[in-house]
Each structure stands twice: as C-alpha cells, then as structure tokens.
C-alpha positions, -999 to +999 in steps of 0.1 A: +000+000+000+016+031-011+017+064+015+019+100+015+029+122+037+015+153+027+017+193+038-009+217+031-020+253+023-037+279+041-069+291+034-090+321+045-125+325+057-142+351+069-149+356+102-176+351+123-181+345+164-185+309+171-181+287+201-175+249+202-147+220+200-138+204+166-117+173+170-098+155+148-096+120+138-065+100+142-077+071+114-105+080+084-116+057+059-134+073+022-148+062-003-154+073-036-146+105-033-118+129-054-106+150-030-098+151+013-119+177+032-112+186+064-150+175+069-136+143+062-115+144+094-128+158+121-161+158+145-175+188+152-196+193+187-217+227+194-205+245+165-230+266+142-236+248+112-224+285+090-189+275+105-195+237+100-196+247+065-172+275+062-145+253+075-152+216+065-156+224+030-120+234+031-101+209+007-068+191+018-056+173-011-066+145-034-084+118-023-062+089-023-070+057-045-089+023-041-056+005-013-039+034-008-030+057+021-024+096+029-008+113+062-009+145+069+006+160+101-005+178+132+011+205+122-007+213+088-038+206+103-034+229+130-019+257+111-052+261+095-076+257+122-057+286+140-060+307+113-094+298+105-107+298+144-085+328+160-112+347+179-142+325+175-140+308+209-136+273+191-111+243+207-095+218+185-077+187+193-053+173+166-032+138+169+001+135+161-009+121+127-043+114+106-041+089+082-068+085+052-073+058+037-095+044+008-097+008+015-098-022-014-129-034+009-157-008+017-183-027+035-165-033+067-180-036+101-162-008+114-179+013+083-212+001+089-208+010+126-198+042+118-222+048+093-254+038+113-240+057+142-238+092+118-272+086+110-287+084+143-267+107+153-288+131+131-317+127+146-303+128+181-268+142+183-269+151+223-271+112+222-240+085+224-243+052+208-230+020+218-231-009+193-230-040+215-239-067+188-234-065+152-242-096+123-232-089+091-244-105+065-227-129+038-213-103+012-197-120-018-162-105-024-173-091-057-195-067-039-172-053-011-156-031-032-191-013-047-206+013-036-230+011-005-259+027+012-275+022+042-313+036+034-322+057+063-353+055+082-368+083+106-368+069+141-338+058+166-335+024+176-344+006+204-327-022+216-322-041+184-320-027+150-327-043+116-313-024+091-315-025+049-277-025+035-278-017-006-249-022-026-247-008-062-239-036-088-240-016-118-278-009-131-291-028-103-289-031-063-285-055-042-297-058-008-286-073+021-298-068+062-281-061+090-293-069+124-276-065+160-283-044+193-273-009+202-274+009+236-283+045+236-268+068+264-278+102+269-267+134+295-298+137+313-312+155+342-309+137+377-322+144+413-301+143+441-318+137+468-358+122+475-387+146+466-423+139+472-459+149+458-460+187+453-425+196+461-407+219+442-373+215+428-343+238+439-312+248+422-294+220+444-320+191+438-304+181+409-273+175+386-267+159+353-253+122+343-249+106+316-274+075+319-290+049+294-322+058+273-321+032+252-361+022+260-370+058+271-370+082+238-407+090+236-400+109+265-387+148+269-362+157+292-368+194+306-341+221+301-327+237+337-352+269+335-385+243+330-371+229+363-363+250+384-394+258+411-414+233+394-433+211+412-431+174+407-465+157+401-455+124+418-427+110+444-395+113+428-361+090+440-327+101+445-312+092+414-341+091+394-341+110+357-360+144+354-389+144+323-410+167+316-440+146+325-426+144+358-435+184+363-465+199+372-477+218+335-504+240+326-520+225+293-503+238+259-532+227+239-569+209+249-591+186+221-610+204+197-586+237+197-572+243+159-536+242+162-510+262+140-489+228+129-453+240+117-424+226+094-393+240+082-353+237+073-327+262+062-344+269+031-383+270+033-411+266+061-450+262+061-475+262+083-509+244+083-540+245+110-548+218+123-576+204+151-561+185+182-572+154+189-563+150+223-550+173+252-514+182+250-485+201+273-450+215+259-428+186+244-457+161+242-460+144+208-502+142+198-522+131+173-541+160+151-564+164+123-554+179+089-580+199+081-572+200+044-567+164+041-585+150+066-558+125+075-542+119+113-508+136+115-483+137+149-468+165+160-449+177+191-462+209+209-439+234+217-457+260+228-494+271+233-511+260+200-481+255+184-468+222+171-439+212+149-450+184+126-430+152+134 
C-alpha cells in the first residue's frame, strides 16, 4: 500500500463569532470521493452549522486511490484551524498524525458502525451510541468493493435494529440486512436527593449524568429553566431521571382547539392549522387532524397552539 505524507496550504474564511470544539480523527476511511476535506476528518460538537460549512468544505488534497494511504501531520492541520478559528471561541484537538485511507474493501464492520451511528446521530446528536452486537451478513467479495448505502429511516433504535444494507452492482442493487443491538446513552437530568408529591425542585435538587435511554425516547427531558421551582406531580427518587412529564404543567393545547402545525429547514417553512385530537402540554407528541386532508398527523407541541410536525 503506497503512503503519502503530505503538507498543506492555508486558506481564509471570513470571520464570524463561534463557540464549540472540533476534534480531529486519528484514522478515516473514504470512499469514492476525489478529493480530502477537512469535513472528512474531524467531529465537530456545538458548532453553528455556518462555521461547520465554512471550514469543513476546506479541501486538503486529493483523495487517495482504491488501497492506498495519505498522512498529513499535526502540524498542517493545526496551522489552519488557528488561522481559520482565531477569535471564535472554538477548541481543537489534533493527533500527532491522521491517516486517510481508501480501502480495497468498503463494507466493513467498522464502516457500517460508523455509518449507522452518523445517522442516528442526526436525529439525536446530544445522544452516544453504543453498538453492542453486530451480524453482518454474507457479502460476496465481488461486492465489497461497490458502492453502499445504508437507506435511512426516521426513528432511533431501540434495543435491536434491523437495518436495509444496498450495494450498487451496476444498473441494479442488491440488498442485504443487518441486524444486532445498540445501547443509547444520553446526558440527562438527575435528582439528588428524595422529593415527594407537590415539592418543588431547587437549584441543588439536581445535577446531570450521563445515563441509558435506550427504552425511554418518547419521553422529553426538561431544560434547567423548565425545572427550576417546578413542582413534581409524583414522588421522585434520589437518582431518578428528570422528564418533563414528571413536572406539574399548565395544558399547551386541549381537544378540539385548531392548532398552528409548523415545518421547516434552512431553506423553506410552512404552516398548516390543524384540530387536536387529544390534550397536549410543551414537548408532548399528539395526534391531530389535517384539516385540508382529513388524515391523522403527529406532532410535538412546543408552545401554546403551536406544534412542529413530526
């Protein structure tokens, strides 16, 4: 396997205030790609998604090919973060070396793991995955090399996952399943000490820990201003996790109001009324009526008659 060892440019961006940590990976894998950006190599965590952009689009070199290998230093990587990041409030943590590679086999274990865990990490990134069980299926070796999909679906897993692997054999696909178990861990609200029926919650009550969720995703944990002076509307445990359910709440919505329903990205939004179907407080997920359609929808309230569509 041939290897590089390469030095790089710097860039400019313009500024802009940020605050975060971007860390770097010691070991990437790519595939199909022609070129290395530094999206390619690092994580970022609490950084706006302007300077996710403005930075990871940033291109290192060429990508290397199909069994071969490039290196590029510490010290290239961090000349450009510096310069990129002076003033924005951003860490970075760089390893002595990052090696990218382009493997001769693509669907790997490691790549599906990392793969599946990308994804769900989209729909919950405050959320850490642990894969404890993996079975990959029977891949002939003409296929390992083609290019490969795992078709996303919209909810997290619980417990065990089944998932649809596709692999691109020219005109056609073919798929394959993969199947295993996955723990989902979360940093979570906890109280300290016992509270009973109607007490309310101080400052002091409570801290936060990173515990397992993997079973408990339909419900909302509260941010620190929804908790503090609440009152909690049943005995709660030292040790136990904080939700929102666990709070006395004025209702958000009541059956039979006509909702504003909500949905939007970066580029576009609409809004829709709708009638509710059932009573509803802030971060519950209910069940409403499209008025132009007449079909169910779900939708999670987040604030009085106001729901995001789900």
């Amino acid at each position: 396997m041939k290897t590089f060892l390469i030095t790089l440019l710097i860039f400019s961006i313009t500024p802009v205030i940020y605050a975060g940590q971007i860390n770097v990976k010691s070991s990437v894998s790519i595939v199909n790609k022609k070129y290395i950006s530094l999206k390619d190599i690092v994580e970022f965590k609490n950084v706006s998604a302007r300077l996710v952009k403005d930075i990871g689009d940033i291109k290192l070199s060429d990508a290397p090919a199909k069994g071969e290998r490039k290196i590029f230093t510490n010290r290239a990587i961090s000349k450009i973060l510096r310069k990129k990041l002076k003033g924005k409030g951003v860490k970075f943590k760089i390893p002595k070396y990052i090696t990218v590679e382009s493997p001769v086999y693509t669907i790997t274990r490691n790549s599906v793991k990392a793969k599946l865990i990308g994804f769900w990490k989209t729909l919950c990134d405050e959320c850490e995955f642990n894969i404890t069980q993996i079975n990959m299926p029977t891949i002939p070796a003409q296929y390992k090399s083609n290019n490969w999909s795992l078709p996303e679906g919209g909810q997290l897993p619980k417990g065990s996952f089944n998932q649809h692997l596709r692999v691109e054999n020219g005109s056609q696909n073919v798929n394959f399943w993969i199947t295993g178990q996955v723990k989902v861990l979360k940093i979570v609200p906890v109280l300290k000490r016992t509270l009973f029926v109607g007490q309310k919650i101080q400052p002091g009550d409570f801290e936060y820990k990173k515990r397992e969720v993997t079973f408990l995703q339909n419900r909302v944990n509260p941010d620190k201003n929804q908790i503090v002076g609440k009152r909690v509307r049943r005995g709660l445990r030292s040790g136990e996790i904080i939700w929102l359910d666990s709070l006395e709440r004025s209702k958000a919505l009541r059956r039979g109001d006509v909702v504003t329903v909500v949905s939007s990205n970066s580029s576009w939004s609409i809004a829709i009324k709708a009638v509710a179907q059932q009573d509803g407080f802030v971060g519950d997920l209910v069940r409403l009526l499209n008025q132009v359609s007449n079909k169910i929808i779900m939708g999670k309230v987040i604030s009085e008659n106001l729901v995001e569509l789900q």
